[in-house]
C-alpha positions in Angstrom: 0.0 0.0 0.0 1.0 3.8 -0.6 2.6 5.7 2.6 -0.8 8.0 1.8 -3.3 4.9 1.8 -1.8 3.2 5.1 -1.8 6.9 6.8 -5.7 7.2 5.6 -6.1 3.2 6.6 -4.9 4.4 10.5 -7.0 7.3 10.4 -10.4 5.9 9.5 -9.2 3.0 12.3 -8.6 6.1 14.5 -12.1 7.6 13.7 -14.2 4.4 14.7 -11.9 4.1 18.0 -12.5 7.8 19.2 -16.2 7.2 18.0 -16.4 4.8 21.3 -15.8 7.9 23.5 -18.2 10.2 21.3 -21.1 7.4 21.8 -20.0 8.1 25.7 -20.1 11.7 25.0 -23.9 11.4 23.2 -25.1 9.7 26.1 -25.1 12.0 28.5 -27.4 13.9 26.1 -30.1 11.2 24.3 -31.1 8.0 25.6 -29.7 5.0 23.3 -32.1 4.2 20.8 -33.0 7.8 20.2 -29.4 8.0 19.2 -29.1 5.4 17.7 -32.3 6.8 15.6 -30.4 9.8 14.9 -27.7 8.9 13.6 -29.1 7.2 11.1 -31.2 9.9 10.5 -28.1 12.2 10.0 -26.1 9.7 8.3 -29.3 9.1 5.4 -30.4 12.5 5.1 -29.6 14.3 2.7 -26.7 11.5 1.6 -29.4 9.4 -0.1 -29.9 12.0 -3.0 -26.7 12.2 -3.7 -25.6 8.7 -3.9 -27.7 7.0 -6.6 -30.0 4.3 -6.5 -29.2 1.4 -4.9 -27.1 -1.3 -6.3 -27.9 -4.6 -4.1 -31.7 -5.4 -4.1 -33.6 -4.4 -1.4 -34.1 -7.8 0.6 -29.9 -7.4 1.6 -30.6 -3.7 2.6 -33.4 -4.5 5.0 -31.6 -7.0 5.9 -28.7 -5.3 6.8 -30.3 -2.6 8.0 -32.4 -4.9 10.6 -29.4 -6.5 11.8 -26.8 -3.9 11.8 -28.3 -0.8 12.5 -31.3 -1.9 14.6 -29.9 -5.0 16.7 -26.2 -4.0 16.8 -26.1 -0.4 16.8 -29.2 -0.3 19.5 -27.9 -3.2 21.9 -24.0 -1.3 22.0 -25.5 2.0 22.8 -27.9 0.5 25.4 -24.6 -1.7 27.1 -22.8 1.5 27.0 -25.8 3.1 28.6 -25.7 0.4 31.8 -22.3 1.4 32.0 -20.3 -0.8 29.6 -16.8 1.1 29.3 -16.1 3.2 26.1 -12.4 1.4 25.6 -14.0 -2.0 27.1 -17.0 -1.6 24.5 -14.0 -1.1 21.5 -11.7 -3.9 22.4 -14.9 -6.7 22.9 -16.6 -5.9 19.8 -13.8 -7.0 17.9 -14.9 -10.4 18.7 -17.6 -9.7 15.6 -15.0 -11.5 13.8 -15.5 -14.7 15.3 -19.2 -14.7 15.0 -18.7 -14.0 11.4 -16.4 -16.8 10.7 -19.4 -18.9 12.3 -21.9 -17.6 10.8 -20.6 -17.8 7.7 -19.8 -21.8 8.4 -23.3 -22.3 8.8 -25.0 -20.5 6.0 -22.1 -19.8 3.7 -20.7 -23.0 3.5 -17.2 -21.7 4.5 -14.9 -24.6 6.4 -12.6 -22.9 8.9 -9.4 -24.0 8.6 -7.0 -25.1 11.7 -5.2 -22.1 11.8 -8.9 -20.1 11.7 -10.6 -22.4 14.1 -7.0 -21.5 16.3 -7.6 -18.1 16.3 -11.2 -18.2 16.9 -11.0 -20.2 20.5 -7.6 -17.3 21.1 -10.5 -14.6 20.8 -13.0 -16.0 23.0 -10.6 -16.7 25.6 -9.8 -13.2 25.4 -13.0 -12.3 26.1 -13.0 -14.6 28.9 -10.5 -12.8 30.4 -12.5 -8.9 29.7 -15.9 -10.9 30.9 -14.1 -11.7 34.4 -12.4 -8.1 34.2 -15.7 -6.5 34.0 -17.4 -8.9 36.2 -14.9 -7.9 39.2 -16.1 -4.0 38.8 -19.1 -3.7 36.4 -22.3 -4.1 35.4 -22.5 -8.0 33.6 -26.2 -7.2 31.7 -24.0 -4.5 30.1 -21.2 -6.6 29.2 -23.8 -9.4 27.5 -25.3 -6.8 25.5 -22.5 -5.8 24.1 -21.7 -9.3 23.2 -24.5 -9.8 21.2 -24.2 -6.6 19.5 -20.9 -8.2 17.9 -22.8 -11.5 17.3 -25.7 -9.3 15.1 -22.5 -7.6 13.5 -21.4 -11.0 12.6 -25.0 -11.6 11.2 -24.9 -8.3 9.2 -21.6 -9.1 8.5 -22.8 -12.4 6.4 -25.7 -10.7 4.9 -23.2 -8.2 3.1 -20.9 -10.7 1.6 -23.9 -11.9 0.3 -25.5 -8.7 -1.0 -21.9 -7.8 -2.6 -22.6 -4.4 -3.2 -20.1 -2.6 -5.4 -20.6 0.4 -4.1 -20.0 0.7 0.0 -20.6 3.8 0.7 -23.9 3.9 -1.5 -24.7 0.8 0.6 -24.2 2.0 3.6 -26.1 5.1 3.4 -29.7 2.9 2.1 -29.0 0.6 4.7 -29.1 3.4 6.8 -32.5 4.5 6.2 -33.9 0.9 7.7 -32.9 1.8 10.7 -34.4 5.0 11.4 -38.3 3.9 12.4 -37.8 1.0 13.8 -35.3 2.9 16.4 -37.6 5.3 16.6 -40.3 3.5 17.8 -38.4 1.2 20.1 -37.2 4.3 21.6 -41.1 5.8 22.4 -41.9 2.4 23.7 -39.0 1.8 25.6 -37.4 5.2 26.6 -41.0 6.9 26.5 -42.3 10.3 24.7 -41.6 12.9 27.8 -37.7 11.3 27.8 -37.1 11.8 23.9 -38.9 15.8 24.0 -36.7 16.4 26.9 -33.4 15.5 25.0 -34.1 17.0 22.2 -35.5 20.2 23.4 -32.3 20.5 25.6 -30.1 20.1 22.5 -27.0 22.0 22.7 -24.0 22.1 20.1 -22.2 18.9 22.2 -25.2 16.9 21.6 -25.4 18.1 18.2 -21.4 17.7 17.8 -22.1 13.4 19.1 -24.7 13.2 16.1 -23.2 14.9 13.8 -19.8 12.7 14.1 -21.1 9.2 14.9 -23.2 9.9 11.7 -20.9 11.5 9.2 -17.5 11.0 10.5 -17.7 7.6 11.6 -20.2 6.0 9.0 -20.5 8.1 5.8 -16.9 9.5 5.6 -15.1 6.4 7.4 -16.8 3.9 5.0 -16.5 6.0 2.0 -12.7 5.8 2.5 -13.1 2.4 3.9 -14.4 1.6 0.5 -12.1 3.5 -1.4 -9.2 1.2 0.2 -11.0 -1.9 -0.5 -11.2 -0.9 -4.6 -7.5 -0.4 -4.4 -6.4 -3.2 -2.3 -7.0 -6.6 -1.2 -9.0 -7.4 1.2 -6.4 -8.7 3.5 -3.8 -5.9 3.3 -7.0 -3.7 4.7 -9.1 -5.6 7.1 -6.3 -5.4 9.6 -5.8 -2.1 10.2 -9.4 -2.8 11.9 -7.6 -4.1 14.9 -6.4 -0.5 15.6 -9.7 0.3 16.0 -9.6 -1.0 20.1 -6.1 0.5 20.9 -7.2 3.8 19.6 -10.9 3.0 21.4 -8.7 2.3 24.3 -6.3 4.9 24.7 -9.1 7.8 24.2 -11.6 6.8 26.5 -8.5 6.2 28.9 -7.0 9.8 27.9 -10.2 11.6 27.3 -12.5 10.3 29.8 -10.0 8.5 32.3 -11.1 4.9 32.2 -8.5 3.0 33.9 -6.4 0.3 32.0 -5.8 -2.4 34.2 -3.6 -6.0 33.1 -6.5 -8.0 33.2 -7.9 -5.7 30.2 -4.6 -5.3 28.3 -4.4 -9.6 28.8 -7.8 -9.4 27.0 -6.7 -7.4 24.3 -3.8 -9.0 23.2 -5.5 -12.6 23.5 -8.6 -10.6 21.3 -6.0 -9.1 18.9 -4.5 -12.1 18.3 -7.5 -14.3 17.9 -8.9 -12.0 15.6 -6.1 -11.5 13.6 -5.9 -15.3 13.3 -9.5 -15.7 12.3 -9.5 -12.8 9.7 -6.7 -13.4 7.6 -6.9 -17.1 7.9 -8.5 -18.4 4.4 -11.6 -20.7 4.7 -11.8 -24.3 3.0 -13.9 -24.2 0.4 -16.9 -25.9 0.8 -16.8 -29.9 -0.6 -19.1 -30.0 -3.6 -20.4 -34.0 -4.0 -19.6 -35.4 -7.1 -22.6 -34.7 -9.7 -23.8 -38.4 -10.4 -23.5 -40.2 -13.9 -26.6 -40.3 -16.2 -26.9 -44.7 -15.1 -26.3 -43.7 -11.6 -28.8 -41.3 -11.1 -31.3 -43.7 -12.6 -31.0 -46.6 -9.7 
């Protein structure tokens, strides 16, 4: 890769790490799901008429949309909420890589190889290790959550490869209009209509500020260079400048918002790191196609 591509490979990792401590930031201003709902909102609006029609049909959008923005995006900001740790909430996430690998087993017909099945058992043991971190000092509900936000990234995850759209950042921004109502709604029913006025009534330009980066910076910008990587290189000189993504998540929540570091967490994150590294750049089997029988056979 180009000295300029690597340097805008570490900042897009850079931009999804600080995004942790922005979700932090955000709230203290909106309950979850109503940011959540936002920044889709902010992320589709007006990006959708300037980005074309879309290129995957719509089934893999809803899809998508369902699984990422709804049940991924919604459980992290509700962990965080019950006081799952901005750098904690970076570094276990990660762990989306090993739900993908499975998921992708069992629908894509993908065989994991030894060296992929390796890595995979490395990264849960890391989380192991953050789940008995947390446990000593936090809340576990939070923790969970955020564990199955990573599994419905792994779902999402599968649903993409699938869709194979061309164009990411067109993609992304589509998928990010299924979100919207669905958040929207869960929010009223859950968070309740006097709690959503009140936050948005009391908007300042911090609030604003959370929105406006979780929905530009982090998803429209950061996947539109994202993509722009990914039509210039392989796949596997980019996806692991992803594992950036929890040292910078890390080391801003602990510089910006003074969450302590402790070796328990730092045990995690190598043993993650590792494990994920392992599962992602590992190449799956590919799937064993039976033999197609002869004319005589198929006759018996």
């Amino acid at each position: 890769m180009r000295p300029l591509h690597i340097a805008l490979a570490v900042l897009v990792a850079a931009g999804w790490g600080v995004n942790f401590v922005v979700i932090e930031l955000g709230l203290a201003h909106f309950p979850p799901l109503l940011f959540s709902a936002l920044r889709f909102l902010v992320a589709a609006l007006p990006a959708v008429f300037l980005v074309g029609r879309p290129t995957v049909a719509w089934k893999w959008i809803v899809g998508v949309g369902l699984s990422l923005g709804v049940a991924k995006f919604g459980l992290l900001f509700v962990g965080m909420d019950q006081g799952m740790p901005a750098g904690l909430s970076s570094l276990v996430l990660q762990v989306q890589a090993v739900f993908t690998a499975l998921f992708a087993a069992l629908f894509l017909s993908e065989r994991p190889g030894g060296r992929r099945v390796l890595g995979m058992g490395i990264a849960l043991a890391g989380i192991g290790v953050a789940a008995v971190d947390e446990g000593a000092g936090g809340p576990v509900l939070a923790f969970v959550l955020v564990v199955l936000a990573a599994a419905c990234w792994g779902v999402s995850n599968v649903l993409t490869r699938k869709a194979a759209p061309r164009d990411s950042l067109n993609f992304m921004v589509w998928v990010s209009t299924v979100p919207v109502l669905p958040l929207l709604g869960l929010s009223l029913l859950f968070e309740g209509w006097d709690r959503d006025v009140e936050a948005l009534a009391a908007l300042d330009p911090t609030g604003a500020g959370t929105v406006v980066y979780v929905a530009w910076i982090s998803t429209v910008l950061g996947f539109a260079a994202w993509g722009f990587l990914l039509r210039h290189h392989p796949a596997s000189s980019v996806a692991p400048f992803t594992l950036l993504v929890p040292v910078f998540g890390m080391s801003s929540a602990a510089l910006l918002l003074g969450e302590e570091v402790g070796p328990l967490r730092w045990c995690a994150a190598a043993l993650l790191a590792g494990g994920v590294a392992l599962t992602s750049l590992a190449r799956p089997r590919p799937a064993v196609v039976p033999p197609v029988p002869e004319a005589r056979e198929a006759a018996v």
